[in-house]
N, C-alpha and C positions, 0 to 999 in steps of 0.2 A: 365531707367537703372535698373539692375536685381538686386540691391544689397540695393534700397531703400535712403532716403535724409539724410542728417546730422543732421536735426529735431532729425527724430527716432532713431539714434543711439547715440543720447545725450540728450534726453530727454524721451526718449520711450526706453529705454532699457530693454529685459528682462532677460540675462544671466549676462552680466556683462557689469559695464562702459566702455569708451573709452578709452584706457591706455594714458598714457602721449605726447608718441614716435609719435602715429599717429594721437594726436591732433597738436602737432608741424609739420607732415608732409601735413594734412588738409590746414590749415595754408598758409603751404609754395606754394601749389599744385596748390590752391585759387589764390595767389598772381602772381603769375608763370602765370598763365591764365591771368588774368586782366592787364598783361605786356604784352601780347601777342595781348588780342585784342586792346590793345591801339598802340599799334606798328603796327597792320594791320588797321588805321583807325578808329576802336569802342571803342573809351574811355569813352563811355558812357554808365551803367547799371545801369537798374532800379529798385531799390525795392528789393536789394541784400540782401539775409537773408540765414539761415540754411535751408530752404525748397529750394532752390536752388542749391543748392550742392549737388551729387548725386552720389553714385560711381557704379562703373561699375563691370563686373564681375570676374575680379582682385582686388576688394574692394580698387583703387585708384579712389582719389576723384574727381568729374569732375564738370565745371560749365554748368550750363543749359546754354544754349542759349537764352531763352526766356527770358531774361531781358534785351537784346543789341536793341540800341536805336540806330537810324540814329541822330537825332538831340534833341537838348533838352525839346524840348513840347511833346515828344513820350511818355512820362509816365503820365498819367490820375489821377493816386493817388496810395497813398501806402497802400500794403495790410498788414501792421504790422499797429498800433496805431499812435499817434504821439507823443508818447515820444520817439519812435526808429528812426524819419523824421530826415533829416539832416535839421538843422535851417535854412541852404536860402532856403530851399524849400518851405518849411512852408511861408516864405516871400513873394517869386517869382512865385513859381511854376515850377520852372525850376530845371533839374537835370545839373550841372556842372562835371567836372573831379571832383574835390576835395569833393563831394557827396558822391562818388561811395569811397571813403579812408574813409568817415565816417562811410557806410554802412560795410565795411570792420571791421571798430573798432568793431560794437557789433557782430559782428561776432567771433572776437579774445573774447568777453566777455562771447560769447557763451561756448567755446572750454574752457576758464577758468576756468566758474562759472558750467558747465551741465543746468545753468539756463537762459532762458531767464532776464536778469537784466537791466533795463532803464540807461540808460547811464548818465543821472545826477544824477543818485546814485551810480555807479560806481564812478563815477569822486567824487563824496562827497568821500567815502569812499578811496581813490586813496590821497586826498589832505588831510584827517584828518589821514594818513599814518598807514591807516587797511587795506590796499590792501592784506593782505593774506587771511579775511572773503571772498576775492570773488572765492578763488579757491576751487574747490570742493571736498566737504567733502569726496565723493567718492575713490579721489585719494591717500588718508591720507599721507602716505612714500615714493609713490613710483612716488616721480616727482620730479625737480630738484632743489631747494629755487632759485640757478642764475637764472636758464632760466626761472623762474614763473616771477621774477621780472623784465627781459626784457622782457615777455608778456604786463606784464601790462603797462610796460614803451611808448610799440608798442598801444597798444590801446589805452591809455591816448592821444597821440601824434594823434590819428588816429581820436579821439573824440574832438577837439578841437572846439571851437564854430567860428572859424575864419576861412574860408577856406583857408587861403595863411599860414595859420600856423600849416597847415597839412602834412605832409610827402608825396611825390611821392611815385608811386607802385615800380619805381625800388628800390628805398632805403628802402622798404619793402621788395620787395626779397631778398636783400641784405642781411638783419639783420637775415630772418628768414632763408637762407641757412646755418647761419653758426648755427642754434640752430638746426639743423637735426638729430636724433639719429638714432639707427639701421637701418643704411642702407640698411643693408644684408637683414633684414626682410621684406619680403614680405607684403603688404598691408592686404592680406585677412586674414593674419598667424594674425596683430595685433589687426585686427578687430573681430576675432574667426569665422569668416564664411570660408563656402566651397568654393572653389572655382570655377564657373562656366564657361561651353564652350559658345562658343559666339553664342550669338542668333539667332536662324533661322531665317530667310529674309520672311515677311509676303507677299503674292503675291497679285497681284490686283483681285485674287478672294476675299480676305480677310481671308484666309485661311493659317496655318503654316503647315510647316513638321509634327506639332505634332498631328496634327487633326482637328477636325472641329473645327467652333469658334461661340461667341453665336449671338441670333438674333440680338441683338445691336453692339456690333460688326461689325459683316458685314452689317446690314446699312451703317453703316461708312466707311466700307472699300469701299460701293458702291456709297459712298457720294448722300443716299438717302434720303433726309431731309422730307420726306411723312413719309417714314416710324418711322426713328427716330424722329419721332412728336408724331405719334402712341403706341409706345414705352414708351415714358417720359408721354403719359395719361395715360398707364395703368398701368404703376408702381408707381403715384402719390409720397409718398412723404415717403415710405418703406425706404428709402436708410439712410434718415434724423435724428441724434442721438433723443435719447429720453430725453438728456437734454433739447429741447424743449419745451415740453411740461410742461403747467404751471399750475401753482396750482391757488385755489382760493385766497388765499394771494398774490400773485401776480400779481395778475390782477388790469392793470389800463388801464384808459380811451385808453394809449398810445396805447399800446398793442392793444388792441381791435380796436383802427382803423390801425394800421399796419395787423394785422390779417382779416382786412376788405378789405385794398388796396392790401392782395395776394390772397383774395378769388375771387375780381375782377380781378383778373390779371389771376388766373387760369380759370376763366370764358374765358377771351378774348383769352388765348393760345389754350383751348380746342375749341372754337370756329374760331383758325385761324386769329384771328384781332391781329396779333404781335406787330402793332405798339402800338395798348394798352394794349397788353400784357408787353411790354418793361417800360409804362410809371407807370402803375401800380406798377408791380414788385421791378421798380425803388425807389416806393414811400416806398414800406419795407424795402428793404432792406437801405434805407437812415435814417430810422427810428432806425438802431443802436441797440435794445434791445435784438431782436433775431436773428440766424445767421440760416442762410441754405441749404447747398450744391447744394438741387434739386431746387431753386428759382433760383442760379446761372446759374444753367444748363441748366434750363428752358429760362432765358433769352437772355444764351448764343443762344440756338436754332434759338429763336426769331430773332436774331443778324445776323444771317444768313440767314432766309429766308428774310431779309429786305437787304440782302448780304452788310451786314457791317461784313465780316472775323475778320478785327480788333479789334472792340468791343468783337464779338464773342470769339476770343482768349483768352481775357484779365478775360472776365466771366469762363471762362472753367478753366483757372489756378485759379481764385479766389475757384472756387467749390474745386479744389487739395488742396488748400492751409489751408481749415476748413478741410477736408476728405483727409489726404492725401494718401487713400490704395483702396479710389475710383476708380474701371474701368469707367463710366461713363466718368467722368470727362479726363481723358487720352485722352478717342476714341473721345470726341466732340474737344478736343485739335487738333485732328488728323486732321477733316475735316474742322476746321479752316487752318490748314499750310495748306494742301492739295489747298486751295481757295486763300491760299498767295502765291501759287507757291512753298513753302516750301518744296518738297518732303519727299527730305533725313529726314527734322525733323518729318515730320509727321508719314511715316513708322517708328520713333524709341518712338513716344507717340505710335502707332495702338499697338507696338511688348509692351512697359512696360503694358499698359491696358492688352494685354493679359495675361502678369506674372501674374497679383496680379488677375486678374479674375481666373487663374489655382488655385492660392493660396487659394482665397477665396471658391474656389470648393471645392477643396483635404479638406478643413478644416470643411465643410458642412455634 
């Protein structure tokens, strides 16, 4: 989507916050969907957060698709922490309906607070009856004390550690239809953005209306997994923040063998042995201490030339999910759907990787 995730415009803000109106209409937009796919069969998403939300170029808010699950073992693990997991999951492993209304809740904590907040501090704070600490400072006047306190009331309800004592998504629509304010106002008018023509249709040259596109890129668009192998060795690990990189105080044994099992890993990728590339990689990033887009990426690749699409996906979104203005991680999204039969979704990751690679140009 050309207008970027709900992440960044409530947590990454650089002009101004979200005003009230279109955090209530997020909300409602959110909820509106997830009745929608449960009424067509998919009541089940996984791993629902602010980086999933994404709006479009009417700055209304849409849900990604890539979190819709056929059945309930289709989710691997969650890519927030686990103080954000809904508790049967943590038990089971299993995503239920009544998961996806919990995921929901911090979502409403999101649109709240501007902050990411764990939900049993939320709830402390909700029960020791300080639920106005959680609304954000940002908003100071201009929000409404009723409809703050039927947010919280919706997300309390939403965050419930019992699933049968959670609200259905209709009775979420419900509540948050009637909290809707300026209707008249256009989406993109409250968000402060322009508002954009609709995307040009990327063709299976891999090529847009607007001009050429780069060598990564059309790999992708040519779903040539040689070259985009090629590719990912010579840009090593450039794309990767410099929070990385550690100092000699922080060096421990951990470290140094996590930094062992991706030096191996990046041995077996440049040399083509994916399957221990996969197991390697695996063994970092399990290691929890450092985080990083191109090991994702990397693995994601992997994933595919072992044509596991599925795996491959789920790595490609995790790379967005640390980076989320990565081209990279888009276009390897692409020729995972691309391999799932996926079409439609794949040309609309090839067309956003292009945005944010234009972006990243013009800003160069």
């Amino acid at each position: 989507m050309p207008n970027e995730t709900l992440a960044r415009h409530l947590f990454h803000f650089e002009d101004r916050p979200m005003e009230w109106a279109m955090r209530l209409r997020v909300a409602y937009y959110l909820a509106q969907a997830l009745e929608h796919c449960s009424n067509n069969g998919r009541p089940l998403y996984h791993d629902l957060n602010a980086y999933r939300v994404l709006f479009d170029q009417d700055g209304n808010p849409r849900l990604s698709c890539f979190g819709l699950m056929k059945n309930s073992r289709d989710g691997k693990s969650y890519s927030t922490n686990l103080a954000y997991t809904p508790p049967e999951y943590q038990r089971t492993g299993r995503v239920i309906h009544e998961s996806v209304i919990f995921s929901f809740g911090t979502i409403l904590l999101d649109l709240l607070s501007g902050k990411h907040i764990p939900p049993t501090h939320a709830l402390d704070l909700i029960k020791g009856k300080n639920a106005s600490s959680l609304i954000d400072s940002h908003l100071k006047e201009h929000y409404s004390s009723e409809d703050g306190t039927e947010v919280v009331r919706l997300a309390s309800r939403c965050l419930q550690f019992e699933p049968p004592e959670r609200p259905n998504v209709r009775a979420l629509v419900q509540s948050l239809a009637a909290l809707q304010r300026k209707n008249d106002v256009p989406s993109h008018v409250m968000l402060g953005i322009s508002q954009q023509p609709p995307l040009e249709t990327v063709t299976n040259s891999g090529r847009s209306g607007s001009g050429s596109c780069s060598g990564f890129q059309e790999a992708c668009s040519r779903m040539d997994l040689t070259a985009i192998h090629e590719i990912l060795v010579k840009t090593h690990y450039r794309d990767d923040s410099s929070e990385n990189e550690l100092s000699f105080q922080m060096w421990t044994k951990q470290m140094q063998d996590m930094l062992n099992a991706r030096k191996k890993g990046d041995l077996a990728f440049r040399e083509k042995d994916f399957a221990l590339a996969i197991e390697r990689y695996s063994e970092f990033i399990l290691g929890g201490v450092m985080v990083s887009p191109t090991v994702f990426a990397r693995r994601s690749l992997a994933h595919l030339m072992s044509d596991q699409p599925d795996a491959a996906l789920r790595d490609a979104m995790q790379a967005q999910y640390i980076n989320p203005e990565w081209p990279t991680a888009f276009y390897l999204q692409s020729v995972a759907l691309r391999m799932l039969n996926m079409e439609k979704e794949a040309t609309d990751m090839m067309e956003e990787g292009a945005i944010l690679e234009a972006k990243k140009t013009s800003r160069s």
